[in-house]
N, C-alpha and C positions, 0 to 999 in steps of 0.2 A: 735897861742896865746891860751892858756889854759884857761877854763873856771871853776869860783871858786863862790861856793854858801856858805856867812857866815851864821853861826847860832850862836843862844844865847840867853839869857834871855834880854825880851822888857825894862826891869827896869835900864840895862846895855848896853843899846845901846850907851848912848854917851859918856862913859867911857872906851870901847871895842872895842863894832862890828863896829862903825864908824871908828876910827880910823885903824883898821886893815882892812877893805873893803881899806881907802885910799893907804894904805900900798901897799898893795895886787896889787891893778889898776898901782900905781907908777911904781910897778914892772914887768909890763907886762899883769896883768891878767885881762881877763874881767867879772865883778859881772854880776852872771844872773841874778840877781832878789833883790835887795835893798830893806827888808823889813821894814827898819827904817826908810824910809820917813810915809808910813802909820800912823805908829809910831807916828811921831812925830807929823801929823794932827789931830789924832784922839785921842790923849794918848793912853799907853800899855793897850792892851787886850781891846782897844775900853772903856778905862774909863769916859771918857766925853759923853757914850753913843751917838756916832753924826751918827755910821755907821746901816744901816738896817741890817735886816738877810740876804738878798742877798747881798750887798758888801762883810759881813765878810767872806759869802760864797766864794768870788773872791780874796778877800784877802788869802784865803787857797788855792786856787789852783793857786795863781802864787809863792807862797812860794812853792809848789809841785812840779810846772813845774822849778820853779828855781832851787830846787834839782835836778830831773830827767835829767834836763840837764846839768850838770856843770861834767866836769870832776874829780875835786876836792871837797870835801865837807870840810869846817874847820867848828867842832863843839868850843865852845868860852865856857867849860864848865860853865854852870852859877854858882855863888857864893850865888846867891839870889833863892828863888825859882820859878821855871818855870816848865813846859811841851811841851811848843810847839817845843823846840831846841830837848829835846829827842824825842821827835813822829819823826823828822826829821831824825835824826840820825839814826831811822828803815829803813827810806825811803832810805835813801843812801847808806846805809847796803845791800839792797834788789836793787838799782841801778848800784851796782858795782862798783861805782867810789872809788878814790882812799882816805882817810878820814885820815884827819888831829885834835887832839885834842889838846888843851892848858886849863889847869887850873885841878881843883879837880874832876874826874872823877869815882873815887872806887865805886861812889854811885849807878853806875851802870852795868850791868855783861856785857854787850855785848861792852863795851868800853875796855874788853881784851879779845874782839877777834883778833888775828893775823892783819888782815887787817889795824886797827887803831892805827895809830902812836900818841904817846902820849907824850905831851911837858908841862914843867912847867909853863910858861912863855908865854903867845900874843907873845912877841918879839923873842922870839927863834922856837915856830914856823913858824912865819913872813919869818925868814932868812933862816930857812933851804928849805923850799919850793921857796924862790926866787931864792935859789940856783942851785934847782933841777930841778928849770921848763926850 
């Protein structure tokens, strides 16, 4: 079973990275790390201020360790603006796994490098990775 870390913008979880984590699971693959639950307790980026300095600090490093481990990384380019899904997308760069993109990603240069497969559509890269796995 292949291991797949979603990323994305916190604003676009439940119009996205949710549904394409379920996708992804339905099809075999196990999420390392589900950063949308967080998410949705605390608001994006910790809006409701409810998290310390140390949680958010733990909240970074199992986003990390979820990259580092996943064989797959799918970045969810965000539509909205964000930073956390690109910082990740260095990390998985530099982890080697194998990186899948969907949505508007010109905005950034290392999204054409060779490695990164780049898809218009959630749903079309959904299919062609369950195809592959």
């Amino acid at each position: 079973m292949l291991s797949v870390y979603v990323a994305g913008a916190s604003s676009e979880r439940a119009e996205r990275a949710k549904p394409v984590m379920q996708a992804l699971a339905n099809a075999g693959f196990r999420i390392t790390h589900d950063w949308t639950e967080a998410c949705d307790m605390h608001g994006a980026n910790n809006e409701h201020g409810t998290l310390s300095a140390e949680e958010l600090a733990a909240c970074a490093y199992a986003d990390l360790s979820g990259v580092r481990t996943a064989d797959v990384f799918v970045l969810l380019a965000p539509e909205k603006p964000s930073t956390g899904a690109w910082a990740e997308l260095g990390i998985a760069l530099m982890s080697g796994c194998r990186i899948f993109i969907a949505g508007p990603c010109e905005q950034c240069i290392f999204t054409w490098l060779p490695q990164c497969r780049k898809f218009d559509t959630d749903e079309e890269l959904v299919r062609v990775l369950a195809e592959e796995a």
